[in-house]
DOPADREN-495746 format. One record per atom (N, C-alpha, C): x, y, z; residue in one letter. Coordinates in steps of 0.1 Angstrom, whole numbers, padded with zeros to 4 digits, always signed. Layout:
! DOPADREN-495746
XYZA;...
END
This chain:
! DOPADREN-495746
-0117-0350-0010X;-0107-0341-0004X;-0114-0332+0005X;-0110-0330+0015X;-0118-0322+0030X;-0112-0308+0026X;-0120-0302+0034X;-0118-0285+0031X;-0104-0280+0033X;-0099-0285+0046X;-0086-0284+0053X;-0077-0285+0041X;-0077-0296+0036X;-0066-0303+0026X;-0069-0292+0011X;-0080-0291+0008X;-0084-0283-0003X;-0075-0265+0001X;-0076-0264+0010X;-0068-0250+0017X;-0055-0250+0016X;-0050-0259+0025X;-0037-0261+0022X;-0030-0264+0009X;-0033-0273+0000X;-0031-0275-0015X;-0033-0259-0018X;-0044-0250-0023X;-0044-0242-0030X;-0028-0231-0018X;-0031-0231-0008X;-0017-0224-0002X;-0007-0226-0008X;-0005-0240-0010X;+0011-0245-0013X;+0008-0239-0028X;-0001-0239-0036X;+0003-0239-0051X;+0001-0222-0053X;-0007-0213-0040X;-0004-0198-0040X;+0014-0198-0041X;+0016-0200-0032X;+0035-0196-0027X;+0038-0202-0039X;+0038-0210-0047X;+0046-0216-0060X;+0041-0203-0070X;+0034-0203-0074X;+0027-0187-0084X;+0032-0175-0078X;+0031-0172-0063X;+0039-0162-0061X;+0050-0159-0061X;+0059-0172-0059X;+0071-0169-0062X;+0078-0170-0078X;+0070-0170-0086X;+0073-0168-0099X;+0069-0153-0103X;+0062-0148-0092X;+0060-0133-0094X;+0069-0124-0089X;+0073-0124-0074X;+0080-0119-0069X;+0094-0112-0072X;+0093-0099-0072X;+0109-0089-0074X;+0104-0084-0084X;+0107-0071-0084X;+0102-0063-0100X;+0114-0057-0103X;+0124-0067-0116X;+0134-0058-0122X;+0132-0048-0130X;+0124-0044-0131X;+0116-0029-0137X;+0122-0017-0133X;+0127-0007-0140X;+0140+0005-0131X;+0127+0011-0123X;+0114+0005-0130X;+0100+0014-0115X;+0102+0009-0101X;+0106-0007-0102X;+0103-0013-0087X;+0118-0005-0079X;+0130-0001-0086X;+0140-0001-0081X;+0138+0017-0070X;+0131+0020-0082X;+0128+0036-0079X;+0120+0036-0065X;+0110+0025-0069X;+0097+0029-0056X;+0104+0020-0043X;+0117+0011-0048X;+0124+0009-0033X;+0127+0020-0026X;+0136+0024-0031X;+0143+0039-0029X;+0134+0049-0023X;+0121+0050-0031X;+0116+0067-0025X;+0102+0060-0012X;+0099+0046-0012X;+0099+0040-0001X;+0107+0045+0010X;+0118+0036+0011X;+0128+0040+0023X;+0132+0056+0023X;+0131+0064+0012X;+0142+0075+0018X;+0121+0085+0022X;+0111+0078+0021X;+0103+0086+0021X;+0098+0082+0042X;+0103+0066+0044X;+0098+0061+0061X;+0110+0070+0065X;+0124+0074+0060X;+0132+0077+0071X;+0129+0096+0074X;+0125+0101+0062X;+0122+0112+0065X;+0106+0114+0071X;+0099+0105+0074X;+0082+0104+0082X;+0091+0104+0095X;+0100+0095+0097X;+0106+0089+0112X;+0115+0105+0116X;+0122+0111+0105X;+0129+0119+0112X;+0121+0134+0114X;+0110+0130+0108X;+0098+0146+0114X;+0092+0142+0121X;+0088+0129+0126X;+0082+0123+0142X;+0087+0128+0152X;+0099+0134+0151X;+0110+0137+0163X;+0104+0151+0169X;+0099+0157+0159X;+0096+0170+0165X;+0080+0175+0172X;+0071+0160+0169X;+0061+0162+0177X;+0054+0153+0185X;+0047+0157+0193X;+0042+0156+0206X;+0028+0141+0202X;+0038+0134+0216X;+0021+0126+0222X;+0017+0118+0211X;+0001+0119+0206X;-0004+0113+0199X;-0003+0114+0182X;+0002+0120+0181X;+0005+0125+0169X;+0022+0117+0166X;+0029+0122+0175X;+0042+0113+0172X;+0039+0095+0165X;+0029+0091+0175X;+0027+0077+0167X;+0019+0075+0158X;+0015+0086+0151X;+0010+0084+0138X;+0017+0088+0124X;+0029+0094+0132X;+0040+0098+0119X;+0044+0083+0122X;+0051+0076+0138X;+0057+0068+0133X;+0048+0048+0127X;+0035+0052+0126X;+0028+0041+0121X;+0030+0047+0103X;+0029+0056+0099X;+0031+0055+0087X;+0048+0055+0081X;+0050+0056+0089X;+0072+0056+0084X;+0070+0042+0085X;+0066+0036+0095X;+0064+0019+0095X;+0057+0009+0083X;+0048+0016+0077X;+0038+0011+0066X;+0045+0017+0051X;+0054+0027+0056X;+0061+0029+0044X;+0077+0017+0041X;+0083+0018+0055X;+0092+0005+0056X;+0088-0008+0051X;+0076-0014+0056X;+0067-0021+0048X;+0065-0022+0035X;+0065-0016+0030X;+0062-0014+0014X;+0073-0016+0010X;+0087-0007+0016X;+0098-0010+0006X;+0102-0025+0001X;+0102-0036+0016X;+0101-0046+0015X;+0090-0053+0009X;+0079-0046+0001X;+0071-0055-0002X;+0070-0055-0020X;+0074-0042-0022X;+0077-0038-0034X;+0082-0047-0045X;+0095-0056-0038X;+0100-0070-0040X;+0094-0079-0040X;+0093-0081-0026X;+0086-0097-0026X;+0071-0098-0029X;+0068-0086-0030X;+0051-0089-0038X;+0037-0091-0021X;+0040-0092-0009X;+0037-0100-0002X;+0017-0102-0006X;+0017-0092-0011X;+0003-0089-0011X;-0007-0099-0020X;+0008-0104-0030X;+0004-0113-0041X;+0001-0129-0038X;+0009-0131-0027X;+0002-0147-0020X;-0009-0147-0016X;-0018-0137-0013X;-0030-0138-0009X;-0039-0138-0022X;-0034-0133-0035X;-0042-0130-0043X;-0041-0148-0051X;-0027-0152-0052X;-0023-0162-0059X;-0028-0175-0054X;-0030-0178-0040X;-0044-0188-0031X;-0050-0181-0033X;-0062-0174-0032X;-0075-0174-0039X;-0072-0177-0052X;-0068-0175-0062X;-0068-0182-0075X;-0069-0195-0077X;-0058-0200-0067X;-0059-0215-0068X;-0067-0222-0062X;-0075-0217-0050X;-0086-0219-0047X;-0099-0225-0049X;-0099-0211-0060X;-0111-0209-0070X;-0112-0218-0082X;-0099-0222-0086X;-0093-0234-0092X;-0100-0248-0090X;-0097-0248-0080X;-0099-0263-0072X;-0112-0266-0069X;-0118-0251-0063X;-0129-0252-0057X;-0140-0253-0071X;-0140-0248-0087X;-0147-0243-0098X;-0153-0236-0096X;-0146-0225-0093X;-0156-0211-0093X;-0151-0201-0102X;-0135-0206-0105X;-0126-0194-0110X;-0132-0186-0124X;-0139-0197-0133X;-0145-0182-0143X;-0158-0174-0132X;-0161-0177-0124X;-0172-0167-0119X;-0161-0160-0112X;-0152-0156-0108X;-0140-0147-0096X;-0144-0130-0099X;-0151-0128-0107X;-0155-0113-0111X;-0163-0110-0101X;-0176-0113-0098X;-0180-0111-0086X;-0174-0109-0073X;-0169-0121-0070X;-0158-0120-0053X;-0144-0109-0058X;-0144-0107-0068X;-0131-0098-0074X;-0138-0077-0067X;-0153-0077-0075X;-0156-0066-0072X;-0163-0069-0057X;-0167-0073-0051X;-0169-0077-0034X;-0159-0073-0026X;-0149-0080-0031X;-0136-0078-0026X;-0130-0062-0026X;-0131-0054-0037X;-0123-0042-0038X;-0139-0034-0028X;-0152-0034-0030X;-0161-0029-0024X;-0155-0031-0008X;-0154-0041-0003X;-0146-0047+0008X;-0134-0033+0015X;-0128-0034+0003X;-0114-0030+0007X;-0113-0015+0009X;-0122-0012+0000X;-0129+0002-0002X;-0137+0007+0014X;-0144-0003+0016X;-0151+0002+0031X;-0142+0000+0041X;-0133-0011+0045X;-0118-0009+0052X;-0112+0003+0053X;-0107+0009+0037X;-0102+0019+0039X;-0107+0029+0044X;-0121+0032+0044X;-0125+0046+0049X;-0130+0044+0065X;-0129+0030+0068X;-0133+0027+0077X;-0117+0032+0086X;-0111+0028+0080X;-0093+0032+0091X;-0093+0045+0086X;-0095+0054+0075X;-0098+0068+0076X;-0104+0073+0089X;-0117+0072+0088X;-0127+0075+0102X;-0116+0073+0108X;-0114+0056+0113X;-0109+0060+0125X;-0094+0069+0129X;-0088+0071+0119X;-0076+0085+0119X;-0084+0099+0121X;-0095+0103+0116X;-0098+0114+0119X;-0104+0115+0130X;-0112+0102+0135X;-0116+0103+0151X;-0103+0110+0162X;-0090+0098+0163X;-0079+0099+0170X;-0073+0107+0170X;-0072+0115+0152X;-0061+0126+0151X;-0069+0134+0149X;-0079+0137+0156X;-0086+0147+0146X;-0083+0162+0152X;-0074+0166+0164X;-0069+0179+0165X;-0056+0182+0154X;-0054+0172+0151X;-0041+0174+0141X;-0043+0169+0123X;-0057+0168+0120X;-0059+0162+0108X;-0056+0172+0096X;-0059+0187+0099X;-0056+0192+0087X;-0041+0194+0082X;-0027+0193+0097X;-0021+0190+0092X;-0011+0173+0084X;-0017+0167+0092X;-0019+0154+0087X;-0023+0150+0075X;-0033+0157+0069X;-0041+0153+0056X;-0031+0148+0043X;-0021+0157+0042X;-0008+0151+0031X;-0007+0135+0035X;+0000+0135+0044X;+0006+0122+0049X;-0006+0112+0050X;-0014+0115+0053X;-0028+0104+0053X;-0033+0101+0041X;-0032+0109+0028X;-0035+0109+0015X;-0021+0097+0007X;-0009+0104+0013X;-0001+0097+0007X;-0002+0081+0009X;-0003+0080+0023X;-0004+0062+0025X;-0015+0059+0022X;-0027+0063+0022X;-0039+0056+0013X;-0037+0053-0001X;-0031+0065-0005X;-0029+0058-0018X;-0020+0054-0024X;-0006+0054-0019X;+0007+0043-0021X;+0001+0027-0016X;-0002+0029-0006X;-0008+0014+0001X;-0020+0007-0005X;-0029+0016-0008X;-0044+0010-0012X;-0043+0009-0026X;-0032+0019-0034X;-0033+0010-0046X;-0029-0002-0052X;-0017-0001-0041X;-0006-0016-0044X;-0019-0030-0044X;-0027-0026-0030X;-0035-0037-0030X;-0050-0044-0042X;-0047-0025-0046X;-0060-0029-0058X;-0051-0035-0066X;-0037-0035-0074X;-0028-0041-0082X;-0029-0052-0080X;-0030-0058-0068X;-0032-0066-0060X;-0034-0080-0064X;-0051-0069-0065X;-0066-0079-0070X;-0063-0083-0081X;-0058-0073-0092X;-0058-0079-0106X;-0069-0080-0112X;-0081-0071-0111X;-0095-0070-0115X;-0091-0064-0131X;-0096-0077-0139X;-0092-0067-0154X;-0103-0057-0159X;-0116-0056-0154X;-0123-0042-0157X;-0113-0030-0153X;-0108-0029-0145X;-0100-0017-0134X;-0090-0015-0142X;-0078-0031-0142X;-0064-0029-0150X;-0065-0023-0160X;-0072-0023-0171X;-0071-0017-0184X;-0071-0005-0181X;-0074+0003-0173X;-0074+0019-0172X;-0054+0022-0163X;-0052+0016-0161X;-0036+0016-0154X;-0022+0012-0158X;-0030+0000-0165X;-0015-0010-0173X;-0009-0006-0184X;-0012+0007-0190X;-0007+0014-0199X;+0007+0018-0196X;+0022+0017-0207X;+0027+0020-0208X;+0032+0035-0208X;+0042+0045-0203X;+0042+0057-0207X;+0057+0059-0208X;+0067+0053-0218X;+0080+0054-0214X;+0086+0039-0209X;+0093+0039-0197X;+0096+0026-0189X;+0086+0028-0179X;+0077+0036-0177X;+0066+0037-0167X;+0056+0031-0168X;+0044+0026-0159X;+0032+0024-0160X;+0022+0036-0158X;+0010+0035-0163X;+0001+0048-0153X;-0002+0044-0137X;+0002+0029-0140X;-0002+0021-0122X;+0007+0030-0113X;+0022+0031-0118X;+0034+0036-0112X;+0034+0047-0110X;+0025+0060-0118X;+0027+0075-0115X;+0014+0075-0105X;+0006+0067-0105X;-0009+0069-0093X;-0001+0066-0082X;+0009+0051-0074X;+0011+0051-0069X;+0025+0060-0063X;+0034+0064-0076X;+0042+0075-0071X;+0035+0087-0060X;+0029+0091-0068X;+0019+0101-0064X;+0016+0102-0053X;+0011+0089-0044X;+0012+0090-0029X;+0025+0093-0017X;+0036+0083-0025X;+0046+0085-0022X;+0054+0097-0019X;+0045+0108-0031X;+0051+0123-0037X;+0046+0132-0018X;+0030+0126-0021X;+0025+0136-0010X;+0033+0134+0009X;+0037+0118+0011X;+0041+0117+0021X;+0050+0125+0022X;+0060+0124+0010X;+0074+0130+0010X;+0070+0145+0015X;+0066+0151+0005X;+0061+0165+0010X;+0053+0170+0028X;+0047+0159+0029X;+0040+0160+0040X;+0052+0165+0051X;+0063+0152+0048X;+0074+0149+0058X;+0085+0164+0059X;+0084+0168+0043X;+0092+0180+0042X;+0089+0191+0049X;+0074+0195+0047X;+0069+0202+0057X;+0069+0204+0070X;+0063+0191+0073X;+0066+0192+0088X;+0081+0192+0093X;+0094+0188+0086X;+0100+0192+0093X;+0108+0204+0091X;+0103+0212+0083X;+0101+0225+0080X;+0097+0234+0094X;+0089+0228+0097X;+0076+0233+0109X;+0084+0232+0122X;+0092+0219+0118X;+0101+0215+0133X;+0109+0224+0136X;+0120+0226+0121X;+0132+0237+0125X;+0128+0252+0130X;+0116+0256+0125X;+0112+0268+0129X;+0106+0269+0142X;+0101+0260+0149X;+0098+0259+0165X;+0107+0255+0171X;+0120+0250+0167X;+0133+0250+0174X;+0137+0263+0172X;+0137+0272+0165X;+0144+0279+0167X;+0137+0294+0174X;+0124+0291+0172X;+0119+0300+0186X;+0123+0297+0202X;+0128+0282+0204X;+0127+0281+0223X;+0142+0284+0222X;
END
């Protein structure tokens, strides 16, 4: 079997595993649809009130938050995780995946501070009020993706029950919490410079 064919098989048999994953009837997935969406429309409706370079950075995160609500469901992040599995399957590597598991989050870890830097290069006359909102999507987004991984050193400190909750679910509420607030604020900020002109 050639590499090509070995790729494709594990793809086709990712999308069959993912979609036995996909949709969280959990009243958490239902919640984090919800404060998803009502958290891009209020990033999008405080974008209105500022200027230039800054406007498209409210509206890139209202967009990564729309993103999420749709992803919340279909998992998307989990086809990538579900071919490498199968992969690793095919290929016999899968009991060694701890390794490329922690590479990978080391990986993901330098990405993210790597698009940090570059937000505070871009935004950096506006970072300290920004800092909410940049906190919130790093860690609504970047943890979904460590969920992602499924690294069971990691999971056992998150997959804890508290209620119908997970501790996964209040780490990533939590970001969610700060955008919201970010959003609140600023347009807090908006109404009050409307009503100086």
């Amino acid at each position: 079997m050639n590499k090509v064919t070995m790729i494709w098989d594990a793809f086709l048999c990712g999308i069959e595993h993912w979609m036995d994953i996909w949709g969280d009837p959990l009243l958490s997935g239902t919640i984090f649809v919800a404060s998803y969406g009502v958290t891009a429309l209020l990033i999008f409706r405080a974008s209105s009130g500022v200027e230039a370079r800054e406007k498209w950075y409210w509206k890139i995160c209202g967009s990564l938050f729309l993103f999420q609500m749709l992803n919340t469901n279909l998992d998307l992040h989990a086809l990538i995780f579900t071919t490498g599995r199968c992969l690793a399957h095919a290929q016999g590597w899968y009991e060694n995946r701890a390794v490329l598991q922690v590479t990978f989050l080391l990986g993901l870890a330098f990405i993210i501070s790597l698009i940090l830097f570059v937000v505070l290069i871009v935004f950096f006359r506006n970072i300290i009020e920004n800092i909410l909102l940049t906190l919130g999507v790093l860690i609504a987004l970047g943890f979904t993706l460590i969920k992602g991984i499924n690294y069971h050193d990691i999971e056992q400190y998150y997959s804890h029950a508290i209620g119908p909750f997970r501790v996964a679910d209040f780490i990533e509420f939590s970001g969610v919490a700060l955008a919201n607030i970010a959003a609140l604020l600023r347009l807090k900020v908006n109404k009050i410079k409307r009503g100086y002109r």
